[in-house]
C-alpha positions as CSV (number, residue, x, y, z in Angstrom):
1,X,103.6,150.9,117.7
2,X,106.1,148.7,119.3
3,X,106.6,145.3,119.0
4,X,107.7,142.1,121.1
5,X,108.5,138.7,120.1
6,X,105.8,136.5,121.4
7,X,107.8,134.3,123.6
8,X,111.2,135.4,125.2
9,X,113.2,133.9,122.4
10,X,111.7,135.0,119.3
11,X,111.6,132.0,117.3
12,X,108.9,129.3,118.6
13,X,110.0,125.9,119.9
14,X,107.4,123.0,120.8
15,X,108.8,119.8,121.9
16,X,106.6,116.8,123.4
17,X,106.9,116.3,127.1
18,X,110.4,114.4,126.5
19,X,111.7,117.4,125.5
20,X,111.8,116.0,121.9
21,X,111.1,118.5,119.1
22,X,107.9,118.4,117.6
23,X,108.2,118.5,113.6
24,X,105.5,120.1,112.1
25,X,103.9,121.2,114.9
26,X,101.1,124.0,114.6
27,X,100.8,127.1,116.5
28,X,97.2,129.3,116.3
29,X,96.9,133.1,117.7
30,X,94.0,133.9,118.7
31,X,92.7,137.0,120.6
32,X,92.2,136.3,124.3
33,X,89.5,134.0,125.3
34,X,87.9,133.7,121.3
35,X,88.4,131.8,118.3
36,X,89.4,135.3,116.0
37,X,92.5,135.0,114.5
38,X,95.7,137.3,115.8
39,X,98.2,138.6,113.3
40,X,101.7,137.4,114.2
41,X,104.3,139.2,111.9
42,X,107.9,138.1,110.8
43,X,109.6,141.6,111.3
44,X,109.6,144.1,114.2
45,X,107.9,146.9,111.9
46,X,104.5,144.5,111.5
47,X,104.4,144.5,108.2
48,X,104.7,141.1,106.8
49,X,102.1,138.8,108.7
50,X,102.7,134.9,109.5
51,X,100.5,132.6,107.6
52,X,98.6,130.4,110.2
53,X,99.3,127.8,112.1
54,X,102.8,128.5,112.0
55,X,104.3,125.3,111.2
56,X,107.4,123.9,113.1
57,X,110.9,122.6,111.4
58,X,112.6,119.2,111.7
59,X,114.0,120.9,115.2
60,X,110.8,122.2,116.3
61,X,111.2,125.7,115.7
62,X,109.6,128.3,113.7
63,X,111.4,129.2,110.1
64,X,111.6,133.0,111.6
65,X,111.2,135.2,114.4
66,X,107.1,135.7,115.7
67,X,106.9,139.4,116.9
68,X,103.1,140.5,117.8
69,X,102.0,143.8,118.9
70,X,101.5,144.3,122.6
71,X,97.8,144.4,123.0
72,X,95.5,142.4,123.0
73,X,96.3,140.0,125.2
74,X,96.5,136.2,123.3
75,X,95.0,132.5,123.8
76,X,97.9,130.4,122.1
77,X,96.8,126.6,120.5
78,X,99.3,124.2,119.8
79,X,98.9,120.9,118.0
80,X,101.2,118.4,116.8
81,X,101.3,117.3,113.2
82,X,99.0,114.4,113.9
83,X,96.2,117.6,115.0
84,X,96.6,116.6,118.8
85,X,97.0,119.2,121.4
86,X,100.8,119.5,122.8
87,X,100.6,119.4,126.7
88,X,100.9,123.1,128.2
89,X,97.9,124.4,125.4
90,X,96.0,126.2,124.9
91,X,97.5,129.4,127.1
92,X,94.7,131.9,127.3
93,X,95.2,135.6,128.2
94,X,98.9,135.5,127.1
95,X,100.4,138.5,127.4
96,X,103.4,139.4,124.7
97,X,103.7,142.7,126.7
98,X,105.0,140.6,129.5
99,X,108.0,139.6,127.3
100,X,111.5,141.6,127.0
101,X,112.4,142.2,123.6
């Protein structure tokens, strides 16, 4: 099965609406329109799965690349570190497929 990255660069990036990167920011995958968790995998093979939330650096970003598989499509929470939601989130129906790799 093929993989994409789950946004068009394949390491995550949150920021707050200043464009500031959010430290310890959380992401969630979810399948479309439920509260079931989505694998999200470190490597293009899918074999070694992201622990959830994935948890942002001190410059916002993931520690690694997020590659998913191209179905289903995805509903995408984001929180800060405080547990607030980051403006933009949740995205439901997200399609990885709709990404280049």
């Amino acid at each position: 099965m093929a993989a994409n990255t789950l946004f068009s660069d394949a390491y995550l990036y949150l920021c707050d609406d200043d464009g500031k990167p959010l430290v310890g920011a959380q992401l969630f995958v979810y399948i479309a329109g439920s509260t079931t968790a989505q694998p999200v995998y470190h490597d293009s093979d899918l074999g070694s799965a992201w622990t959830q939330p994935i948890v942002t650096n001190a410059a916002g970003k993931s520690t690694g690349p997020i590659y998913v598989s191209p179905t289903p499509a995805l509903k995408l929470v984001a929180l800060d570190a405080d547990d607030v939601p980051i403006s933009g989130y949740p995205l439901d129906n997200w399609s990885p497929s709709q990404v280049a790799t």
